[in-house]
N, C-alpha and C positions, 0 to 999 in steps of 0.2 A: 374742535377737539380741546381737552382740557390741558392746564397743565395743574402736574400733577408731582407734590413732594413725595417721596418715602423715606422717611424716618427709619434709616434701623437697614443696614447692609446685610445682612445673613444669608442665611440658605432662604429665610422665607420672603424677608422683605426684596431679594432678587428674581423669586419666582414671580412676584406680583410683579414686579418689575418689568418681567419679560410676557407676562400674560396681559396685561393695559397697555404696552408696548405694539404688541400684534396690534390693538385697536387704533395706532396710529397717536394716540396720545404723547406727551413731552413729558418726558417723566426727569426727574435731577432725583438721586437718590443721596444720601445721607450715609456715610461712611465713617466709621470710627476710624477703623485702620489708612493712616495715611497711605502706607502701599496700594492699597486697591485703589486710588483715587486714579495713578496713571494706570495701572492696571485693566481699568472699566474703557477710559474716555480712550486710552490709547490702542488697547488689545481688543478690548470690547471682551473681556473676561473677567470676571471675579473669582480671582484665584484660588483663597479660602474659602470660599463658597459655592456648590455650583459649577466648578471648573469648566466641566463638561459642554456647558452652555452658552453659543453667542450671543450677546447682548446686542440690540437694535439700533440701528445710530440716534432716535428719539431717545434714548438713554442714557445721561451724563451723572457723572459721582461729584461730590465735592466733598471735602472733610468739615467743611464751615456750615452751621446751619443758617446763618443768612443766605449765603449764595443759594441756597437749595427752597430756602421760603417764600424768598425775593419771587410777588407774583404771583405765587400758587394759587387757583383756586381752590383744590382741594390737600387737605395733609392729609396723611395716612401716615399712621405711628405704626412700628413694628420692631419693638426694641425687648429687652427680654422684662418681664412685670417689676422687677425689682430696680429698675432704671427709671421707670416710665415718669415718676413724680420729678424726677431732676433734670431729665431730659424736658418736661414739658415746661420745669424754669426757665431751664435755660433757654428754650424756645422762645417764652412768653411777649418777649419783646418785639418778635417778629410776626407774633399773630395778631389779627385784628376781625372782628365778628364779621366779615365777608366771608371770612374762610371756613371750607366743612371740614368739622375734626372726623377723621373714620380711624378708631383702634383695630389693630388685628393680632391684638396682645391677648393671652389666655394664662391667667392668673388672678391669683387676690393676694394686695399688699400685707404682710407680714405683722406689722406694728398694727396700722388701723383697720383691716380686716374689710378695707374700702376693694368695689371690682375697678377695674381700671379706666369706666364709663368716669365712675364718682368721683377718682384721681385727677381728670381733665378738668372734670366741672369745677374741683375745689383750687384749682392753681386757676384758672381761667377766670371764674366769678369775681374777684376784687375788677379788672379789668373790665371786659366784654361775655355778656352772656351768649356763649359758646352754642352751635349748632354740630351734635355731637351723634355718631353713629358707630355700632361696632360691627365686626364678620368675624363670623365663627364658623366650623363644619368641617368634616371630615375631605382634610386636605392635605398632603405629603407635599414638600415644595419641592422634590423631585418629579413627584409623576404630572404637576402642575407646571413646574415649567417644561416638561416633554411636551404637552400638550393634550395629555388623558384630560376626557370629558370629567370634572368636575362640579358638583352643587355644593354652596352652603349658604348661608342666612348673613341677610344686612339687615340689623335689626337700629329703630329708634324711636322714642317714645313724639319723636319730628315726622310722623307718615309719607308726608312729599317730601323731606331727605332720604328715608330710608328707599321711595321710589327713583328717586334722582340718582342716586348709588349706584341700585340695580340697574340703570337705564347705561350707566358709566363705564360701570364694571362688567357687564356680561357679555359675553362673545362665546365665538366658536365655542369654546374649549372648557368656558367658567361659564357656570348659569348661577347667577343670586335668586331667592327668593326671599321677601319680604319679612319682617316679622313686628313686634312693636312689643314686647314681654324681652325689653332689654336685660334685666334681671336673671331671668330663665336663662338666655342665651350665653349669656357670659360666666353663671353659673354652670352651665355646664358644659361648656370650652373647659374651665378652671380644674374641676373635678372630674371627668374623666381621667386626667394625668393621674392620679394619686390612685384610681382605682386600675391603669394599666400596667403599671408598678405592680400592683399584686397580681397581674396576671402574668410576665414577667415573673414575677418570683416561682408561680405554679409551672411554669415553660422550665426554669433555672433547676426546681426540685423534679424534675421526669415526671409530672403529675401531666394525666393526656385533659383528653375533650371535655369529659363527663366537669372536671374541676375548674376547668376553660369558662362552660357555658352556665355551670351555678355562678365565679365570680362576675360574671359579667350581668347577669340578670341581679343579683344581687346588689350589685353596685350600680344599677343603674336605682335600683329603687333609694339607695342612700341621697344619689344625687336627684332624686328626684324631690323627695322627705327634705331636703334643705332648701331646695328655689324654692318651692311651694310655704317653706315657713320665712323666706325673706322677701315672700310677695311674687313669687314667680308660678307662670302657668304650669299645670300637670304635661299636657299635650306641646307646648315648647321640649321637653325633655325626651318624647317621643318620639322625636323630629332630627333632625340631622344637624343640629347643634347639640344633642344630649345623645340617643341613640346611636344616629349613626355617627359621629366623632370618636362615640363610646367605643364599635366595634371595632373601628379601624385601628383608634391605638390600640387596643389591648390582641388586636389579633397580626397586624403588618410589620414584616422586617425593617422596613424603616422606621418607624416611632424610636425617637429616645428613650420615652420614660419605660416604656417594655424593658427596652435593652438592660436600661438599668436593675429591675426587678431582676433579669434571668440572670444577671452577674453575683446581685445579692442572693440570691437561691444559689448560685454554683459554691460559694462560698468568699467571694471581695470581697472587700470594705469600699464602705462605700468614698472614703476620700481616694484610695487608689484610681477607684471607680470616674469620679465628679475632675481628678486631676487630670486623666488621662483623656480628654476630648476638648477642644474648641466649643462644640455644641452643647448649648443651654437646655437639660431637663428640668423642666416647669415644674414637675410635679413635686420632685425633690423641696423646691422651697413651698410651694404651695401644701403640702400635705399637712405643716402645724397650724399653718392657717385657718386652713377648712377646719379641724379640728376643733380649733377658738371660735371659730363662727358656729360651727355647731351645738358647740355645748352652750354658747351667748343665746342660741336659738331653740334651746333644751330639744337638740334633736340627735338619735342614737345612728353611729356613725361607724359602727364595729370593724368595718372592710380598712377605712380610715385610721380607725384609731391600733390599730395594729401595722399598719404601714408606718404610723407616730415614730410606732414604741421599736422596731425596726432601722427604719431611717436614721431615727434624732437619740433611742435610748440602748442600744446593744442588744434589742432581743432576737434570737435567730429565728429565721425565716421560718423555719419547720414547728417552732416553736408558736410562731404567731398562729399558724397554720391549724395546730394543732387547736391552740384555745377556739378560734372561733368557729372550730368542726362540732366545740366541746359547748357550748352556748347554750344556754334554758334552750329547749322546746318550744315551739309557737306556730301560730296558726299564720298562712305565708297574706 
């Protein structure tokens, strides 16, 4: 059995926690909040997170990331995307090219519009050239760590890492399947958020099915139109890092970034909105990003770019709604 770090205490990095757990693995998790640390090793709970769920004695917190590095063979980062460059500084001194990076971060950094693969490489390459892997797919880290049969993709441009993963990670409950169109994958982890937000906002304005299943067809073609112009596969986005991640957030009571859409369609703001939860919606920062990367990739992003104007500029929901109902004509 491996041992195995996790980066990043939350609702998600505890569901992984408890699902490589089951496979008997030694898992040290990575904990911001010093209170969870006696909370996990002593209760075997994380109390802000998850509550609900015993934690397996294979599973210890520390708040220091030495103690949690100390040995790993494998890292697994899961910190929310806007962390991930300074978390993986602060790391850096603990890593060394034995060890396999695997992100399960879904985002694109804000300033350099880098996915979170390129964020590792570019803190890690002055050092050790990194063996680096990401997962992405339609996964609730509640019905994961209950134990609901879940799939998603370990993707890396490393093919005997990305099978080594699979071989690591998958049990009862989690099935990986391969992919190597890292780009794709992580492009569309990212951008789904921002297009479940507007379905969320169609749930928030009493708009039923019919407005449901154009944004969602809709937006997946957006994210489709942007992996494909940063080098990413069509059929990656078909797949259950694009599609199916796609459906789930924009259609499951538990997604965040929904939640937030239905709140901006009821009428919040959105800092009431973003103040009032512990839990990190990705899509909220990622949505100016995709944007900048879009337009950097002269690609048209309308589902996006009205979430923008929404989110970051004052325009109301029904508004945005409106315009992109009001859009030239065209052949689909």
């Amino acid at each position: 059995m491996r041992q195995i770090a996790i980066v990043g205490g939350g609702s998600w990095g505890t569901a992984l926690a408890l699902a490589l757990g089951r496979k008997g693995h030694r898992i040290r998790l990575w904990v911001f909040e010093e209170e969870l640390v006696e909370s996990i090793n002593q209760r075997r709970r994380n109390t802000l997170y998850l509550p609900e769920f015993e934690l397996p004695e294979c599973v210890s917190a520390a708040n220091a990331l030495e103690a949690v590095l100390e040995g790993a063979d494998i890292v697994l980062t899961v910190v929310p995307s806007h962390h991930c460059r300074s978390v993986y500084r602060s790391m850096l001194p603990w890593l060394h090219p034995g060890m396999l990076l695997v992100s399960a971060t879904k985002g694109i950094e804000t300033k350099t519009l880098l996915r979170m693969s390129e964020i590792i490489l570019a803190v890690t390459a002055p050092a050790f050239q990194a063996r680096i892997a990401v997962i992405s797919g339609p996964s609730f880290a509640k019905e994961v760590a209950r134990g609901d049969p879940t799939a998603i993709v370990v993707a890396s441009e490393d093919i005997e890492l990305a099978h080594l993963i699979q071989q690591e990670f998958s049990g009862p409950s989690l099935r990986l399947y391969t992919n190597s169109d890292v780009t794709g994958v992580e492009l569309g982890g990212a951008v789904k958020n921002v297009i479940a937000i507007a379905a969320g906002v169609c749930s928030g304005l009493n708009f039923g099915f019919n407005s449901l299943a154009t944004l969602v067809t809709r937006g997946l073609s957006e994210m489709t139109r942007l992996a494909m112009a940063c080098g990413g596969k069509r059929e990656t986005l078909s797949g259950l890092s694009g599609m199916g991640d796609l459906l789930l957030t924009c259609t499951g009571d538990l997604s965040r970034n929904r939640s937030v859409g239905v709140q901006l369609g009821q009428g919040r703001k959105l800092s009431d909105i973003v103040s009032g939860t512990r839990m990190i919606a990705e899509g909220v920062l990622t949505t100016a990003a995709t944007l900048e990367l879009a337009r950097k990739h002269q690609v048209e992003m309308p589902i996006t770019e009205q979430m923008d104007a929404v989110l970051h500029h004052g325009k109301s929901p029904k508004e945005a709604i409106r315009e992109l109902m009001d859009r030239k004509l065209k052949c689909e």
